[in-house]
VOGU-3710 file (C-alpha; in Angstrom, 3 decimals, decimal comma):
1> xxxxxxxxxx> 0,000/0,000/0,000  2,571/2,318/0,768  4,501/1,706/-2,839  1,407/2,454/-4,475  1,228/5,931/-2,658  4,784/6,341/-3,748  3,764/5,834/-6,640  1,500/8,170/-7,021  -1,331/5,216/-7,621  -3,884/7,397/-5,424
11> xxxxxxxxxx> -5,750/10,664/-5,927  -3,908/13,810/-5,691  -5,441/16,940/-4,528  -3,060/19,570/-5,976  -5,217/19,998/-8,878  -8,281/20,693/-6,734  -5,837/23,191/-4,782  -5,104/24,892/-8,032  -8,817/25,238/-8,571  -9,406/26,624/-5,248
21> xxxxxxxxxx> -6,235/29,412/-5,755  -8,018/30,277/-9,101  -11,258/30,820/-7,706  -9,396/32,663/-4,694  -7,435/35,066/-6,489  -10,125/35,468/-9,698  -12,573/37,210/-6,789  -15,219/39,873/-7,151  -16,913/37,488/-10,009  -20,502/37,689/-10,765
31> xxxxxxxxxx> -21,123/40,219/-8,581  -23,877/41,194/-7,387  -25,063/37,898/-8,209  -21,936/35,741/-6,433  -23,258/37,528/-2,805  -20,653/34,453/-1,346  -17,258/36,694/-2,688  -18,855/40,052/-1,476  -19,174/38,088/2,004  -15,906/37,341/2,877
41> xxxxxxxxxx> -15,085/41,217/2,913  -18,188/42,010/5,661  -17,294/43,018/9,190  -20,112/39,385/9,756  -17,727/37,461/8,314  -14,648/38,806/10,183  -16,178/38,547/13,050  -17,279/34,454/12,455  -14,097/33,872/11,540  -12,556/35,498/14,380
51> xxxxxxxxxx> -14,294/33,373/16,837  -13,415/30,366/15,129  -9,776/31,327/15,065  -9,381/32,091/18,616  -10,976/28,768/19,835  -8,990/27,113/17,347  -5,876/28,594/19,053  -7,297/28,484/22,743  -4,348/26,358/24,004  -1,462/28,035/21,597
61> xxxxxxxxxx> -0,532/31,881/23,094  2,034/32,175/20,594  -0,509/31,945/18,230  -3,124/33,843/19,503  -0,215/36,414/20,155  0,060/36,519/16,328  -3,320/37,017/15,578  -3,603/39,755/17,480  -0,707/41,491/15,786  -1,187/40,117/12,191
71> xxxxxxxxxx> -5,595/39,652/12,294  -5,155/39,782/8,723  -3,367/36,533/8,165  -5,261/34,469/9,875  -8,621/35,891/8,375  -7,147/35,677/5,129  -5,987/31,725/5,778  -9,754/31,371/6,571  -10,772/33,063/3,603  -8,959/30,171/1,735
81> xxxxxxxxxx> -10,740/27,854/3,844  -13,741/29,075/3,001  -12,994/28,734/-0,851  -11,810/25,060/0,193  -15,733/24,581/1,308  -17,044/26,043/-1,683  -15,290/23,926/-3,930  -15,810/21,046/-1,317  -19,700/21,499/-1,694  -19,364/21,772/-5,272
91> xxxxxxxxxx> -17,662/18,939/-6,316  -19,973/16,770/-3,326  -22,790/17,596/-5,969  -20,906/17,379/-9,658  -18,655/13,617/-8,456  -22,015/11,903/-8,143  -23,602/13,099/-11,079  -20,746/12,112/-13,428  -20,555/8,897/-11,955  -23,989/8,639/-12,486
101> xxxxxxxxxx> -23,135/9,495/-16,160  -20,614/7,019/-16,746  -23,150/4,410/-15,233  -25,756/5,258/-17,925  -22,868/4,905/-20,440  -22,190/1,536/-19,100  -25,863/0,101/-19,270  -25,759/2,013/-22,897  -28,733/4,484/-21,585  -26,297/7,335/-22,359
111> xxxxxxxxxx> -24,444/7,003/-26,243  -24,800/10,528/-27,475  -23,011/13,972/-26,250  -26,396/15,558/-26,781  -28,255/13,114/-24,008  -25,258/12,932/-21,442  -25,739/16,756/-21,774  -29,389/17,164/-21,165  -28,684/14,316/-18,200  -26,166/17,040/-16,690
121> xxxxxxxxxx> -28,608/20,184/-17,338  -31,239/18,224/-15,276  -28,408/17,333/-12,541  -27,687/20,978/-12,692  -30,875/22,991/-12,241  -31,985/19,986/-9,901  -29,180/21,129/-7,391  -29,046/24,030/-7,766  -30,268/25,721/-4,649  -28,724/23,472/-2,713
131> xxxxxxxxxx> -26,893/25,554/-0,226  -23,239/26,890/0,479  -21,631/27,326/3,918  -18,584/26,709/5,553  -18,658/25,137/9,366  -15,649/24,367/11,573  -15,745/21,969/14,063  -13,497/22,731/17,149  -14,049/19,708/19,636  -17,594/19,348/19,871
141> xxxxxxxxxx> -18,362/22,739/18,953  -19,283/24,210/15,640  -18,842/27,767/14,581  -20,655/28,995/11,753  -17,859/31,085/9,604  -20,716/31,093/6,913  -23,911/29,959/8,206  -26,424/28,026/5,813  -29,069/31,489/6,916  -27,074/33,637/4,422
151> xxxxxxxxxx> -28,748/31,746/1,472  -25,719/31,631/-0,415  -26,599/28,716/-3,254  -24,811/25,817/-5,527  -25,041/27,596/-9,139  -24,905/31,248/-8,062  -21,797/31,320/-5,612  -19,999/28,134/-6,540  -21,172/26,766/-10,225  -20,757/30,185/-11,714
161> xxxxxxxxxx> -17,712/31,397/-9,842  -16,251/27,646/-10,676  -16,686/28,064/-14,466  -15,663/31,585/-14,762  -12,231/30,970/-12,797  -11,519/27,447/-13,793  -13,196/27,120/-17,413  -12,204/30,614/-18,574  -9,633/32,143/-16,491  -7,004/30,338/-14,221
171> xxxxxxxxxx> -3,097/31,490/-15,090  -0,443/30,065/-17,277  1,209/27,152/-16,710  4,564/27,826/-14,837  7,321/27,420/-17,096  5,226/27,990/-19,897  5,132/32,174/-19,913  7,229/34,428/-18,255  5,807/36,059/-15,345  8,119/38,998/-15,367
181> xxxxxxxxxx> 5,800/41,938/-16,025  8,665/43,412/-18,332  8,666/40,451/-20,783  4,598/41,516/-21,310  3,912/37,841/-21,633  0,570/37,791/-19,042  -1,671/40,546/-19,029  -2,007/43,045/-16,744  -5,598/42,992/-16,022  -7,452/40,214/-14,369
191> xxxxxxxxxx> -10,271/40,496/-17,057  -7,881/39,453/-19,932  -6,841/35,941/-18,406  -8,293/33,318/-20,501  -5,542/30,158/-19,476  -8,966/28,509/-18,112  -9,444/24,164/-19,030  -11,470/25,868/-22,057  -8,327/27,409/-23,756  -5,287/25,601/-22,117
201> xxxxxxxxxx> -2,563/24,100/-23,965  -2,945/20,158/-23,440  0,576/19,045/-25,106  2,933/20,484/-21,650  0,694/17,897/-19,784  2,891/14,671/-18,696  5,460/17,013/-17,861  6,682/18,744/-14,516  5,028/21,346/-12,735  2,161/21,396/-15,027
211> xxxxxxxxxx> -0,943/21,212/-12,845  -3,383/19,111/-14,916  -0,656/16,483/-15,258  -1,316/15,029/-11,662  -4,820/15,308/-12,422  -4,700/13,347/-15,868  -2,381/10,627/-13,749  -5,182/10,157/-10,989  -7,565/9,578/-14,176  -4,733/7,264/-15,764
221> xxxxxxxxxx> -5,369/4,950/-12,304  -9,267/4,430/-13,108  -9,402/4,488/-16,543  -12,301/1,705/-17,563  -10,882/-1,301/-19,482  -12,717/0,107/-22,476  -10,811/3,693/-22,471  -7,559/2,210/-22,017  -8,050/-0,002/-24,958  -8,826/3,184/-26,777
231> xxxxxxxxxx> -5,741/5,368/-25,727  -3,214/2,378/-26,448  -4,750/1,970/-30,093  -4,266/5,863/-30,869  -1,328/7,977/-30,892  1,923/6,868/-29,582  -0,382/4,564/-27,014  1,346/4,417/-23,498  4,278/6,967/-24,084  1,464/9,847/-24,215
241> xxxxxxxxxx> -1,951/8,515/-22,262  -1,688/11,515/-20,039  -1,518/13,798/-23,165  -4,618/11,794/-24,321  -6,444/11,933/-21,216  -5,692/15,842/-21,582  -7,388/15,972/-24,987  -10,652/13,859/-23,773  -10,765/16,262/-20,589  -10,479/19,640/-22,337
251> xxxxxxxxxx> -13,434/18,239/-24,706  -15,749/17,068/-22,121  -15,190/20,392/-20,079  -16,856/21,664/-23,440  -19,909/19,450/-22,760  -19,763/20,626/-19,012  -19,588/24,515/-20,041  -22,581/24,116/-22,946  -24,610/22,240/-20,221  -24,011/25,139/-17,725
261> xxxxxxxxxx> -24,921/27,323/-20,163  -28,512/25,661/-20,671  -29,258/25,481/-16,798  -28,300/29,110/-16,607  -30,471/29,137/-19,553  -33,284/27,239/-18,107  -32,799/29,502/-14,474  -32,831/32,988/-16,005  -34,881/32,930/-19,082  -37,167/30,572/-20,886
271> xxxxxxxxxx> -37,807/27,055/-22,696  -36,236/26,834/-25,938  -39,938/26,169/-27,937  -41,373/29,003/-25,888  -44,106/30,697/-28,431  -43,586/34,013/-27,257  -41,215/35,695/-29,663  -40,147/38,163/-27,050  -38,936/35,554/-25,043  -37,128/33,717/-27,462
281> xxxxxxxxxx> -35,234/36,703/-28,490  -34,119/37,015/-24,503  -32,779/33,361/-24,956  -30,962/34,848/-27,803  -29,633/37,568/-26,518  -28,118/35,013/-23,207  -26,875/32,767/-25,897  -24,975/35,572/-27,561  -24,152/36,784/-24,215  -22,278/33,828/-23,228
291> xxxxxxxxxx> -20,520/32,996/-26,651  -19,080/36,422/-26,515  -18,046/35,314/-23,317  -16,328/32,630/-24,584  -15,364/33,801/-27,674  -14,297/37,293/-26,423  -14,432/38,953/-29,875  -13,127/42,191/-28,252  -9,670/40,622/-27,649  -9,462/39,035/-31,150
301> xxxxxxxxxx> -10,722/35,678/-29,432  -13,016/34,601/-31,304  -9,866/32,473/-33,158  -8,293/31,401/-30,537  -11,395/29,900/-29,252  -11,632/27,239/-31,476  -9,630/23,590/-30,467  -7,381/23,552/-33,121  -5,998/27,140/-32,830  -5,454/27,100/-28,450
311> xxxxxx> -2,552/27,911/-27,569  -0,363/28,893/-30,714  3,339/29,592/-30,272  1,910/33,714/-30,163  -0,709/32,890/-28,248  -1,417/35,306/-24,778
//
């Protein structure tokens, strides 16, 4: 047991921590929808998370002596934490549902990317006031840093702010652009990151330091019999399965995105055969909405958006 943790034959969580620092440092998204970012700034939450700290620390005065001189720190560690839940809760509701998937797929209920997708819409929008908190437990006690009260939900303040920092967003790969701001190889603003799954070069992964390799290796260890027949028949077969897995992850994360894009659809607007022609041209006008979004045509996007074009040598 222990050489198979050696060797890495267990699921790693760095990729999940990447997430987490993406959705951390990509703040202030969706506002004033995301109400869960806006949160973590309120003297309520401070004060939650001050609580929890100090009876966290209750038997530690060197640490209690440094929260008192640096509160900061220690409500900005929490603020991580806090993200941690978030992404926690989210993935508690999307690991089911994809297993579910792959189920279907099994017992051949699922064989088209067009019924997995409306299975995932329905998962979606099903969920999708279930509710987002984070609780610590200290001994026996539990402090509410976030109570369930505040009404934060799944697809406002953790779907949405998910996609938007993980699908679109994120940050180059180390090693991959220079993150000296004279070299003008990452952009200054925030807005203009698009290194999300959507856009992200798949050929560095299998290589060192790049965060979705460790994440295509923990899918290398449960690969069905059936995909692993299919990666060693294609390509160069074992050399570059993690590249592979890459390539079949980036796509799906398509299917994921279009099928966030219908429950957002089916939350904020109205059914696609909906007679009313003014609220068919609303649905347009979200579509559009969103495929700007993901095209962002104001940046000259709208190329680089397509699969075969991500990531070019000139690519920013």
């Amino acid at each position: 047991k222990l050489l198979h943790h050696l060797w890495h034959d267990r699921i790693n969580m760095e990729f999940a921590e990447a997430c987490m620092r993406a959705m951390l440092w990509h703040r202030h998204m969706y506002a004033p929808v995301n109400q869960f970012d806006a949160y973590l700034d309120s003297d309520e939450y401070k004060a939650n998370a001050d609580r929890a700290i100090k009876a966290y620390f209750k038997n530690n005065p060197l640490m209690l002596a440094l929260h008192k001189l640096f509160p900061e720190m220690f409500i900005e560690q929490c603020r991580q934490a806090s993200y941690y839940s978030n992404l926690g809760l989210f993935w508690e509701v999307m690991a089911p549902v994809f297993f579910e998937v792959s189920d279907l797929y099994d017992e051949g209920k699922i064989t088209t990317v067009p019924e997995a997708m409306n299975f995932l819409v329905n998962g979606i929008f099903a969920i999708a006031g279930r509710p987002i908190y984070h609780h610590v437990y200290v001994g026996d006690e539990c402090y509410e840093v976030i109570p369930k009260s505040k009404g934060f939900t799944w697809l406002y303040e953790a779907a949405l702010p998910y996609v938007e920092a993980v699908f679109y967003r994120t940050a180059p790969f180390r090693g991959t652009k220079s993150y000296n701001a004279q070299a003008g190889e990452v952009p200054g603003d925030q807005k203009d990151f698009h290194y999300g799954v959507l856009y992200a070069d798949k050929f560095p992964v299998g290589s060192a330091g790049i965060p979705p390799t460790l994440l295509m290796q923990d899918m290398y260890h449960f690969l069905p019999p059936y995909l692993q027949e299919f990666y060693t028949q294609r390509c160069r077969g074992e050399d570059d399965i993690l590249n592979q897995i890459g390539v079949t992850f980036q796509r799906s994360m398509y299917c994921v995105t279009s099928a966030v894009f219908q429950a957002l659809r089916t939350a904020l607007c109205y059914p696609l055969d909906d007679p009313n022609p003014r609220h068919l041209q609303a649905n347009r006008a979200f579509f559009e909405a969103q495929l700007d979004r993901f095209g962002r045509p104001e940046y000259g996007m709208k190329d680089a958006a397509r699969l075969r074009n991500i990531q070019t040598p000139n690519y920013r």
